[in-house]
C-alpha positions in Angstrom: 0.0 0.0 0.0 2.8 2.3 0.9 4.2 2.0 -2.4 1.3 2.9 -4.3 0.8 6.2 -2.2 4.0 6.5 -3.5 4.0 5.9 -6.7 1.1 7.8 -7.1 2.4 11.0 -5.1 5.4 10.8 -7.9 3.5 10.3 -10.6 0.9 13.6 -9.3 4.6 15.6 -8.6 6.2 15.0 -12.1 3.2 15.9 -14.0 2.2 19.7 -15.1 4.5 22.6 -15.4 4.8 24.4 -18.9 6.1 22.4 -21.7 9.6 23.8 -23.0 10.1 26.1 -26.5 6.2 26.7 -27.1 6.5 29.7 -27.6 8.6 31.4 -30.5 10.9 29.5 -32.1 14.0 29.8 -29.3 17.4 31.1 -30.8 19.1 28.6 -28.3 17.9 26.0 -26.2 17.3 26.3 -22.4 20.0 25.9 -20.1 20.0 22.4 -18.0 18.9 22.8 -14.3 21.1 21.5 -11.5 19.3 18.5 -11.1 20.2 15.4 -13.1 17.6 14.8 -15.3 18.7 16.9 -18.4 21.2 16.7 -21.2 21.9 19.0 -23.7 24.3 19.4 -26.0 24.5 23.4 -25.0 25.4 22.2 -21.9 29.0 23.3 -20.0 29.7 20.4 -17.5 30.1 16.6 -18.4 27.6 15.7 -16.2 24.1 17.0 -18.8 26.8 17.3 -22.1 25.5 15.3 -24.8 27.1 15.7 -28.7 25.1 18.0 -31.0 23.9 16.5 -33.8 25.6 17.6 -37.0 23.4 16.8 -40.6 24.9 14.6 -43.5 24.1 15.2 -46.8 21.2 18.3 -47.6 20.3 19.8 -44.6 16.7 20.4 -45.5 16.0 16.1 -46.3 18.4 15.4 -43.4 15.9 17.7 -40.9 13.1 16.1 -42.2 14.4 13.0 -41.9 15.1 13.4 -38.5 12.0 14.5 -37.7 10.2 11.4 -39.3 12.6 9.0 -37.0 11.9 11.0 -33.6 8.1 11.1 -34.4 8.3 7.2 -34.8 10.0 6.4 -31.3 7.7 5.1 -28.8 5.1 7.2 -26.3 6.0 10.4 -28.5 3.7 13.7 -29.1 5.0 16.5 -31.4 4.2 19.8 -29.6 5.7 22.0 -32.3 7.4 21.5 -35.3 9.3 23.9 -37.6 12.0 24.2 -40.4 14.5 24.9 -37.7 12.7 23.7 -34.1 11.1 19.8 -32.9 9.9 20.1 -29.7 8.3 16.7 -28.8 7.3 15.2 -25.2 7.5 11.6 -24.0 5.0 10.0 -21.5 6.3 7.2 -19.5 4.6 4.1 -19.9 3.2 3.5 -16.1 3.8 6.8 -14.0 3.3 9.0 -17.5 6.2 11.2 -16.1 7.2 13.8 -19.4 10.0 14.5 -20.3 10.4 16.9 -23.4 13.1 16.9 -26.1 13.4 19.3 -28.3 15.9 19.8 -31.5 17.2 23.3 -32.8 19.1 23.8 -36.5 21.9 26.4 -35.9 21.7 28.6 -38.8 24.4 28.9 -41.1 25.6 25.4 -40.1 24.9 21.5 -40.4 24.6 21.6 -36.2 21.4 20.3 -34.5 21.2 21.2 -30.9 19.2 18.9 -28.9 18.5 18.7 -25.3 16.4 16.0 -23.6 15.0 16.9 -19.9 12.2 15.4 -17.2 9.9 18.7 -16.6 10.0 17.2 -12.6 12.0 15.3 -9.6 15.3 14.8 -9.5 16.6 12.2 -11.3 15.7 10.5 -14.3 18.3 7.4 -13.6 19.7 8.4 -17.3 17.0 7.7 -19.4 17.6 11.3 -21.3 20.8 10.8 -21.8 20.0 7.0 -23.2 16.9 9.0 -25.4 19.1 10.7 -26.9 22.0 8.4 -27.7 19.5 6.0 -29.4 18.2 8.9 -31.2 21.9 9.2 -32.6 22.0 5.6 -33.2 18.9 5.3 -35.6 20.1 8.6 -37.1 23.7 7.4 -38.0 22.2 4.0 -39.5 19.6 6.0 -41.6 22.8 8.2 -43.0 21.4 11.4 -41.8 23.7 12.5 -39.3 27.8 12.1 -39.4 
């Protein structure tokens, strides 16, 4: 019983909050917090650093590429999508804690920016930082990343 009251106290704590980027179209993505549950590629320290993605081939095909594998990987909602900005959130399968990852072309370059974060607690036990890397995975074997 105790661990449903907890579960369910987590579950009521990790939901809500304002979804990341829906606004404008950011110029750069949002810093990570403190907390371990983020990764970015923007990031400074080697604890939420991730590799940006950088686009093979034509960038516009590449982007959309990208776009079609992310929207394909499980539990996933597009929030926004542009030419330059994917913002997409992820529902966990039995707590439906989100966690949002958005994806930002650097203009002028072949760079995608990404950053992967839980919207709540404290730490996500690395599954941002494993988003991500299979993100780069499927990318790579669909040729549309370097």
């Amino acid at each position: 019983m105790e661990f449903l009251i907890l579960a369910f106290t987590l579950a009521v704590l990790n939901n809500g909050g304002p979804a990341v980027g829906t606004g404008p179209v950011p110029k750069t993505l949002a810093d990570c917090p403190k907390r371990p549950n983020c990764v970015s590629s923007e990031a400074r320290d080697a604890g939420h650093a991730v590799a940006p993605l950088v686009l093979r081939g034509d960038p516009g095909k590449s982007w959309e590429g990208i776009c079609e594998v992310v929207r394909q990987l499980p539990r996933c909602e597009v929030v926004r999508k542009s030419d330059a900005f994917l913002h997409v959130i992820f529902k966990s399968r039995i707590f439906k804690f989100i966690d949002d990852l958005e994806l930002l072309r650097v203009p002028g370059t072949e760079r995608v920016a990404i950053r992967s974060a839980s919207r709540k607690g404290y730490s996500d036990l690395g599954v941002n930082r494993k988003r991500v890397e299979k993100l780069r995975y499927l990318l790579r074997e669909k040729a549309l990343i370097d």
